[in-house]
RODO-2510 file (C-alpha; in nm, 4 decimals, decimal comma):
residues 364
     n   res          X          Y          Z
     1     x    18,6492    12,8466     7,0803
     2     x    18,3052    12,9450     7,0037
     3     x    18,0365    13,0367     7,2931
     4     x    17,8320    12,7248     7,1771
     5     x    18,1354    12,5497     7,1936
     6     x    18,1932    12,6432     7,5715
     7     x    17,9016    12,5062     7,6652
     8     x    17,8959    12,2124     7,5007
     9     x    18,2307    12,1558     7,6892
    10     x    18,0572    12,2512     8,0133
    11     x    17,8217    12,0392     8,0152
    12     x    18,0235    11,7348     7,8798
    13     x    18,2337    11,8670     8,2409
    14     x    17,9508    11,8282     8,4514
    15     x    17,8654    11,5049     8,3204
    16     x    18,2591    11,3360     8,3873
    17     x    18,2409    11,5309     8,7077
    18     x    17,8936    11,3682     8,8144
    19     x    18,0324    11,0233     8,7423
    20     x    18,1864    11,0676     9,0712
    21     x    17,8537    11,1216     9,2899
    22     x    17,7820    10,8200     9,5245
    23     x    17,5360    10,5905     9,4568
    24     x    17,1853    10,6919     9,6354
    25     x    17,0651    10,5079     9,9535
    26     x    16,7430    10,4797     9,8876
    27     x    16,6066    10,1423     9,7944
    28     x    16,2735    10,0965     9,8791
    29     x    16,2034     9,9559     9,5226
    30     x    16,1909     9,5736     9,5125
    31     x    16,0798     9,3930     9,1738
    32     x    16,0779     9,0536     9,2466
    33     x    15,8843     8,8580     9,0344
    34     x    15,7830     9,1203     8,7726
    35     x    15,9086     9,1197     8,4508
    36     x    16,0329     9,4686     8,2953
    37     x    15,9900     9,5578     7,9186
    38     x    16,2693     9,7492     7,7578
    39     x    16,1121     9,9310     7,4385
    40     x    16,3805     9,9665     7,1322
    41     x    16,1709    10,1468     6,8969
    42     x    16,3628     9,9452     6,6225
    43     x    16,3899     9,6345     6,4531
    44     x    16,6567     9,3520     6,5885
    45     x    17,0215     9,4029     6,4978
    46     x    17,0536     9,7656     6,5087
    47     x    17,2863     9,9399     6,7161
    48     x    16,9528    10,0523     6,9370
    49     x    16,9114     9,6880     6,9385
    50     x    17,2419     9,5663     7,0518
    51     x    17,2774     9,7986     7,3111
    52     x    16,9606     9,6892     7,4914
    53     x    17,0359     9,3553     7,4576
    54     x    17,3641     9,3733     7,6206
    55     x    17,2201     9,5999     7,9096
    56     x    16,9047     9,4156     7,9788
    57     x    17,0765     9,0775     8,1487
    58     x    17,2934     9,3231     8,3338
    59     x    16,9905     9,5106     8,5265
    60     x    16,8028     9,1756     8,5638
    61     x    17,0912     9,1172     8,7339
    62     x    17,1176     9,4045     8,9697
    63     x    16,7662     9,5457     8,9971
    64     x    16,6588     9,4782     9,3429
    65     x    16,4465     9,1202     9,3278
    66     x    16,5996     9,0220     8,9824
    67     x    16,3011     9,0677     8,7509
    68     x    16,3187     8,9614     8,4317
    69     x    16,4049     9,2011     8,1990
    70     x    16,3275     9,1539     7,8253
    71     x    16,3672     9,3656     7,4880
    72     x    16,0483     9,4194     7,3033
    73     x    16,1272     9,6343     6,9578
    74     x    15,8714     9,8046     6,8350
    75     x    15,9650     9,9493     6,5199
    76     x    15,8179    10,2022     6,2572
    77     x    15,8545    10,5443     6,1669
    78     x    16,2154    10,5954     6,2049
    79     x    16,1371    10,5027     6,6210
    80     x    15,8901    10,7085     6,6300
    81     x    15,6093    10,4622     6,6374
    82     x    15,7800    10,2790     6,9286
    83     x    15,8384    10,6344     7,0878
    84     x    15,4457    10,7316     7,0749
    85     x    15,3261    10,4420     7,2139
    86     x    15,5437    10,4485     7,5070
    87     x    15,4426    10,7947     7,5490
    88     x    15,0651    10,7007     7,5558
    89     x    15,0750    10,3578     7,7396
    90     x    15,3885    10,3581     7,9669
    91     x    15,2809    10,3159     8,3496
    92     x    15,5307    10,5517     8,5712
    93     x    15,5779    10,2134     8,7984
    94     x    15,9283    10,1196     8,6116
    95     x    15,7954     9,8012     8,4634
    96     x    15,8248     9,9675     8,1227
    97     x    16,1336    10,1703     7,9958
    98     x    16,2072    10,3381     7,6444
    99     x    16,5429    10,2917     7,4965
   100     x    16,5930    10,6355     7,2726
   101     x    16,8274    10,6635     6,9935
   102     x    16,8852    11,0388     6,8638
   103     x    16,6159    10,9080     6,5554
   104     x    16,4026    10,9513     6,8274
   105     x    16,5388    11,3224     6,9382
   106     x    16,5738    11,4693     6,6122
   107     x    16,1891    11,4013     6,5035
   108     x    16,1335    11,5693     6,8475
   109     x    16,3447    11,8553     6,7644
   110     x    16,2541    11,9319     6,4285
   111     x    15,8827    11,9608     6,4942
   112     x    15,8364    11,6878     6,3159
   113     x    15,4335    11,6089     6,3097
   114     x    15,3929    11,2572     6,3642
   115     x    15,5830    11,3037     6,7015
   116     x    15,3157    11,2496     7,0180
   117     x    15,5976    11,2511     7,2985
   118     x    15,7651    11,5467     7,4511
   119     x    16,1074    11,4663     7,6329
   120     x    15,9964    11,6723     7,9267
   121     x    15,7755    11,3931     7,9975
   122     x    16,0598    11,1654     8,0609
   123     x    16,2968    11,0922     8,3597
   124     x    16,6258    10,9898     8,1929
   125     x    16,7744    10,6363     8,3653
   126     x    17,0973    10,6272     8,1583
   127     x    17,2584    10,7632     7,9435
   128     x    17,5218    10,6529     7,6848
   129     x    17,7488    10,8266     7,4170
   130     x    17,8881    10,6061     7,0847
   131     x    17,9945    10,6848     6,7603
   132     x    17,9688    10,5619     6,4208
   133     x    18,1121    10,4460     6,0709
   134     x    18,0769    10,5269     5,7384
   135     x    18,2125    10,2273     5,5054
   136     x    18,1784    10,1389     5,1426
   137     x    18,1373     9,8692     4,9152
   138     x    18,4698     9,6686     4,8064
   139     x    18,3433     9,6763     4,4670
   140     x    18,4305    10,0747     4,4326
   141     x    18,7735     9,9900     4,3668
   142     x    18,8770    10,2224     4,6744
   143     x    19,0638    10,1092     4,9740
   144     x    19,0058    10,4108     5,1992
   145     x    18,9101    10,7608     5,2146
   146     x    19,1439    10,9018     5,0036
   147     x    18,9735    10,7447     4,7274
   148     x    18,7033    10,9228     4,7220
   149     x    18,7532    11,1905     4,4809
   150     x    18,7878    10,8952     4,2234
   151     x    18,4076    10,7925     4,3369
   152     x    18,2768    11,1409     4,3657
   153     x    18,0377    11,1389     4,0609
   154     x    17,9666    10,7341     4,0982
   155     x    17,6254    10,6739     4,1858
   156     x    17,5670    10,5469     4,5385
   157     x    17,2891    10,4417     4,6954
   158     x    17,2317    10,5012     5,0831
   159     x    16,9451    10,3369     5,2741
   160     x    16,7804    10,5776     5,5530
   161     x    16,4988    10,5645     5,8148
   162     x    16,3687    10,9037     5,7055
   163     x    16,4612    11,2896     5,6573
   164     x    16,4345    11,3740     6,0778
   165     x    16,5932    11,0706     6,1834
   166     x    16,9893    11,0144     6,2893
   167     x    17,0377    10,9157     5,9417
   168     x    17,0394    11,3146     5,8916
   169     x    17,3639    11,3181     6,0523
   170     x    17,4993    11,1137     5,7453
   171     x    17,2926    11,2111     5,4715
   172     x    17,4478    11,5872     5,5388
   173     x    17,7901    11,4457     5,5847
   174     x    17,7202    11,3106     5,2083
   175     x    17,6484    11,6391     5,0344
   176     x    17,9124    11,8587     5,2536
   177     x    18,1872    11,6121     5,1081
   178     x    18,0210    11,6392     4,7444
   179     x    17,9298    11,2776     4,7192
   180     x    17,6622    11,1979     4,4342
   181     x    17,4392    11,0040     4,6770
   182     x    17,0708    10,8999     4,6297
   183     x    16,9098    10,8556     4,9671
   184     x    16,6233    10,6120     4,9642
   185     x    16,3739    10,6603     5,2729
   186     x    16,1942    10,4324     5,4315
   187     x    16,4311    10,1825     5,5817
   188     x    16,2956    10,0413     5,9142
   189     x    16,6131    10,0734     6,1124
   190     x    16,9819    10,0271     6,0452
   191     x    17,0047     9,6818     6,0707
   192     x    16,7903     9,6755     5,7776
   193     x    17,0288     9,8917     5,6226
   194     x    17,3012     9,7187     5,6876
   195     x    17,1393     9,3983     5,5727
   196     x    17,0483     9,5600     5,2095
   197     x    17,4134     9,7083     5,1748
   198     x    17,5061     9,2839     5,2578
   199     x    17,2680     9,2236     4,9595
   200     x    17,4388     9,4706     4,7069
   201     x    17,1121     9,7018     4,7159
   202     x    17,3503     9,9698     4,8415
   203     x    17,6813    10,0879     4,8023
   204     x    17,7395    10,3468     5,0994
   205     x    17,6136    10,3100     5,4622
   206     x    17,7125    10,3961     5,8156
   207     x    17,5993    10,2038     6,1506
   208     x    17,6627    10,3517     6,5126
   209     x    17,9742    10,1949     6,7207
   210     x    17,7613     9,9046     6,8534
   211     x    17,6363     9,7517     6,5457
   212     x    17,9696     9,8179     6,3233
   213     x    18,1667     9,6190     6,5994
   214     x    17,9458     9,3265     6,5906
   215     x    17,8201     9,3402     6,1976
   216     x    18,0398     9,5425     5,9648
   217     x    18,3714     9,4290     6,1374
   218     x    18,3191     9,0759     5,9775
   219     x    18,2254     9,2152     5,6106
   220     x    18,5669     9,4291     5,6470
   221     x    18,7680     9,1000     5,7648
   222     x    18,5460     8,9180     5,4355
   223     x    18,6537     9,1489     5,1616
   224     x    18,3035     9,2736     5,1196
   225     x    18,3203     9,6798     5,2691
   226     x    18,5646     9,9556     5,2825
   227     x    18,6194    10,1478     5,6111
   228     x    18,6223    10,5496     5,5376
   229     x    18,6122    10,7292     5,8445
   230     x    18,4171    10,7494     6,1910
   231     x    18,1975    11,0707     6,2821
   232     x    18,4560    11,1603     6,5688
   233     x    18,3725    11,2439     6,9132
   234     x    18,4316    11,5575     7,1318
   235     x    18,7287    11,6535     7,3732
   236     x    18,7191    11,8377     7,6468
   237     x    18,7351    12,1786     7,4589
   238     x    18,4069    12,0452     7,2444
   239     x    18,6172    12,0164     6,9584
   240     x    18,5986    11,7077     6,7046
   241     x    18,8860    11,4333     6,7278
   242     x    18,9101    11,1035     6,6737
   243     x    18,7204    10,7782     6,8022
   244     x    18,8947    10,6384     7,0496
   245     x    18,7378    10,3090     6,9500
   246     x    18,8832    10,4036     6,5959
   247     x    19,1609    10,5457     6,6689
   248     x    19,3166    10,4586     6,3005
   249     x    19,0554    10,6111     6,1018
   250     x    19,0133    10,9431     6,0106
   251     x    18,7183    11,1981     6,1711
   252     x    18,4837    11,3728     5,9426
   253     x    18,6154    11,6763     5,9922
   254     x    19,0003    11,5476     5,8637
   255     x    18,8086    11,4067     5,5718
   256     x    18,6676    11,6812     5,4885
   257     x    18,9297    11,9142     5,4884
   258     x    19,1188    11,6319     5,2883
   259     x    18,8615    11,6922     4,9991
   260     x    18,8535    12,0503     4,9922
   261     x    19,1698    12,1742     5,1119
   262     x    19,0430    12,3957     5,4152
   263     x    18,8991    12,3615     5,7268
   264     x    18,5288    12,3010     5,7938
   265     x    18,3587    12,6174     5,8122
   266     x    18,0393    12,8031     5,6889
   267     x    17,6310    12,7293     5,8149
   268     x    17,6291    12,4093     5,6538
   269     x    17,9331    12,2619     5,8393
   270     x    17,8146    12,4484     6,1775
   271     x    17,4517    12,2872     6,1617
   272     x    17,6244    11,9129     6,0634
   273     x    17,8201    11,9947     6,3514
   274     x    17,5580    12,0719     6,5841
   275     x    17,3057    11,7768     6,5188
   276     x    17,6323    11,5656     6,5418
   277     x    17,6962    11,6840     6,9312
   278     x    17,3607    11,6091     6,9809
   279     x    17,2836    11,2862     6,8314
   280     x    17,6404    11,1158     6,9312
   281     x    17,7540    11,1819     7,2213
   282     x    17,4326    11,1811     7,4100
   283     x    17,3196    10,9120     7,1604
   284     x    17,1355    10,6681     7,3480
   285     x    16,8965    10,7475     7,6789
   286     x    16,6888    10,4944     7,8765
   287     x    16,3869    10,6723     7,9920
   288     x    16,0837    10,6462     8,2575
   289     x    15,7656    10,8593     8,2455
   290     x    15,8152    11,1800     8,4450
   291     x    15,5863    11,0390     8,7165
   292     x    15,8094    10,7551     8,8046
   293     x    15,8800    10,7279     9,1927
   294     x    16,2364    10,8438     9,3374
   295     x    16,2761    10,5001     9,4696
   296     x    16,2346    10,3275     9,1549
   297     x    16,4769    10,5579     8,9344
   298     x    16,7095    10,5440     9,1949
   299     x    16,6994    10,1334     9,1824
   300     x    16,7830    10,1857     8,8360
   301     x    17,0935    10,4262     8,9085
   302     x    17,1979    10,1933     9,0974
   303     x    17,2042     9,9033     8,9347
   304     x    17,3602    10,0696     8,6635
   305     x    17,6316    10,1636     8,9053
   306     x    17,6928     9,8651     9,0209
   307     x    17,6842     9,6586     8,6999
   308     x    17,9715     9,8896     8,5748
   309     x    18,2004     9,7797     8,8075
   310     x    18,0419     9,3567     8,7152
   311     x    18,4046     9,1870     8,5998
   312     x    18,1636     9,0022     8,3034
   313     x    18,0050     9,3461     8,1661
   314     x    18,4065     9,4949     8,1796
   315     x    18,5299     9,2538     7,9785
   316     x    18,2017     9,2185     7,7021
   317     x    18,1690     9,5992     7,6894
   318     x    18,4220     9,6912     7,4667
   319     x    18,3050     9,4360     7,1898
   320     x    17,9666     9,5463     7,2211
   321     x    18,0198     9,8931     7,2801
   322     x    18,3220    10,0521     7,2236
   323     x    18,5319    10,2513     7,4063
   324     x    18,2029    10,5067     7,5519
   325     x    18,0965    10,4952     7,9636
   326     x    17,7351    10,4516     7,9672
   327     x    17,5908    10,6931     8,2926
   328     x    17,3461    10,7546     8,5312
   329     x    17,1911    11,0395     8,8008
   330     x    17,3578    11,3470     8,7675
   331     x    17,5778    11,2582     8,4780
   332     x    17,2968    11,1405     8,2638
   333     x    17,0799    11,4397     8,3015
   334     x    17,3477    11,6764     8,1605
   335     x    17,4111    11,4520     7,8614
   336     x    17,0188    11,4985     7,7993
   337     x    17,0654    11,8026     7,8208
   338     x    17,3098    11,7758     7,5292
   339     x    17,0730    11,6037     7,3344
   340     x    16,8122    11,8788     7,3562
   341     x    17,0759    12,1488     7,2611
   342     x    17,0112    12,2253     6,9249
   343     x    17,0480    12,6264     6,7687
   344     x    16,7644    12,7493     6,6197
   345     x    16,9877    12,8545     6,3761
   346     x    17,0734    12,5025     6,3005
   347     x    16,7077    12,3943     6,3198
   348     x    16,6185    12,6569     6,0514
   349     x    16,8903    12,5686     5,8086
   350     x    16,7991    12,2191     5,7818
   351     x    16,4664    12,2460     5,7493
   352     x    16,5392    12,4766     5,4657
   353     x    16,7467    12,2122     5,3600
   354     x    16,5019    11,9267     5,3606
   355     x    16,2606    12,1198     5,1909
   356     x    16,4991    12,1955     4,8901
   357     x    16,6728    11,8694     4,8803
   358     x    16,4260    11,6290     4,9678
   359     x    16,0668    11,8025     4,9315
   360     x    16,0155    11,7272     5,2653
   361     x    15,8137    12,0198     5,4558
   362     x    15,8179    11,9864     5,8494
   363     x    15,5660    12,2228     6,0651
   364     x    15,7333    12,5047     6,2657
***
């Protein structure tokens, strides 16, 4: 086990362990009759998307005073539109709340200019790991991932919100297994990727756990895409294995050994790997500006709390969500803390990589 490795696994400790703190007693914070706006910097039907949706009813439910709490998506830039404006108009009086995505992160850690928010700024609410899918068009002629040395030098076409986004995550996964992928920039979100692939504009594509239960799940059952294998998610030892929400498909690291007869290894594989840890399992964060009050983030820990024990959300999670716990307090802050974790190393490598790949140039 490597020393980054440890860590990883610490902290992914710290955060099961903190699932066990007791709920705070503090609840001054009463929001009856206000309505709260939940900010998904994307468009609808996203995995960003879904998951607010299903959460929002949940803390109308339990916020103390039962406001109203409705999704607003704000989309552009990859999130980062969304992202900036929160930054420069949220009020710290928990009427407003930003639902992150790791699109959001990875601008934010790659120095990417047109970022104007700083996750220092932010208390984190709640947290939530998920995974994702990487499927394929029917019309291939493959039936799983061990076809894909027969597709190698086909052209396929991959839709992606831009170079710093999540999609980065993918569009890495693409050249370490040799694939002859275009990558076409500039889709709003991947709902809108998802809907292109639907209209035979693209061939390859990959939503988060969320939106490939409720969207791509269908297309499967229809004929219409090819399952290939899930990103994977981290054990206890911060090693890769395999969804537990798809358990029967293949991680990327078993794929990729599968197509090139050895274990992952070298810079490349090590960088994929660490934007992975960061942009999976601490995938999602709902967020409050720094100045927010104790007793209002600690309404929201709450609530969250006690909506995961709500007999309706245990029984619609797994649909919506898959098999991850979404967090809160303690737990939450450790799986940010995850999501900032990115080697310089890593950083460096991929920006090199952009820039020979893709042109793109990113500020230091």
């Amino acid at each position: 086990m490597t020393v980054k490795q440890a860590s990883r696994r610490d902290v992914l400790g710290a955060a099961l362990a903190a699932l066990a703190l007791p709920g705070a007693n503090l609840r001054a914070a009463d929001f009856s009759g206000r309505v709260i706006e939940m900010l998904i910097p994307f468009k609808e039907g996203g995995g960003s998307d879904t998951w607010g949706r299903f959460n929002a009813p949940y803390l109308s439910r339990y916020l103390p005073g039962r406001p109203t709490v409705v999704v607003r998506n704000v989309p552009g830039g990859g999130s980062i539109t969304g992202a900036n404006r929160f930054a420069a108009r949220a009020r710290p009086d928990g009427l407003t709340v930003l639902g992150t995505s790791a699109s959001t992160q990875f601008p934010y850690l790659m120095g990417d200019p047109r970022v104007r928010y700083d996750y220092r700024d932010w208390r984190v609410l709640m947290a939530y790991g998920t995974g994702g899918v990487v499927y394929v068009s029917s019309r291939l002629g493959i039936t799983d991932h061990t076809g894909l040395a027969r597709i190698a030098a086909e052209p396929l076409l991959y839709g992606s919100q831009g170079p710093t986004s999540l999609d980065l995550v993918p569009v890495l996964a693409f050249k370490l297994l040799g694939l002859n992928v275009r990558t076409i920039f500039g889709i709003s979100g991947r709902g809108a990727g998802r809907l292109a692939f639907e209209r035979g504009e693209l061939n390859i594509d990959y939503q988060t756990s969320t939106a490939y239960l409720r969207n791509v799940v269908p297309l499967i059952e229809q004929g219409d895409a090819v399952p290939l294998f899930s990103w994977g998610t981290l054990d206890d030892e911060g090693g890769l294995v395999r969804d537990p929400s798809f358990p029967d498909l293949p991680h990327f690291g078993e794929v990729y050994e599968a197509v090139h007869g050895r274990a992952p290894s070298g810079i490349a594989w090590e960088s994929w790997f660490a934007f992975f840890t960061a942009g999976f399992p601490a995938q999602k964060l709902l967020v409050a500006p720094r100045e927010t009050p104790d007793d209002v983030v600690l309404a929201y820990e709450d609530a969250v709390r006690a909506y995961r024990r709500d007999p309706e959300y245990l029984a619609g999670k797994p649909a919506a969500l898959g098999a991850y716990e979404q967090v809160t307090g303690a737990a939450a802050q450790t799986i940010y803390e995850l999501a900032t974790d990115v080697p310089q190393s890593a950083i460096a490598w991929v920006r090199d990589w952009l820039r020979d790949d893709f042109r793109v140039s990113l500020e230091g």
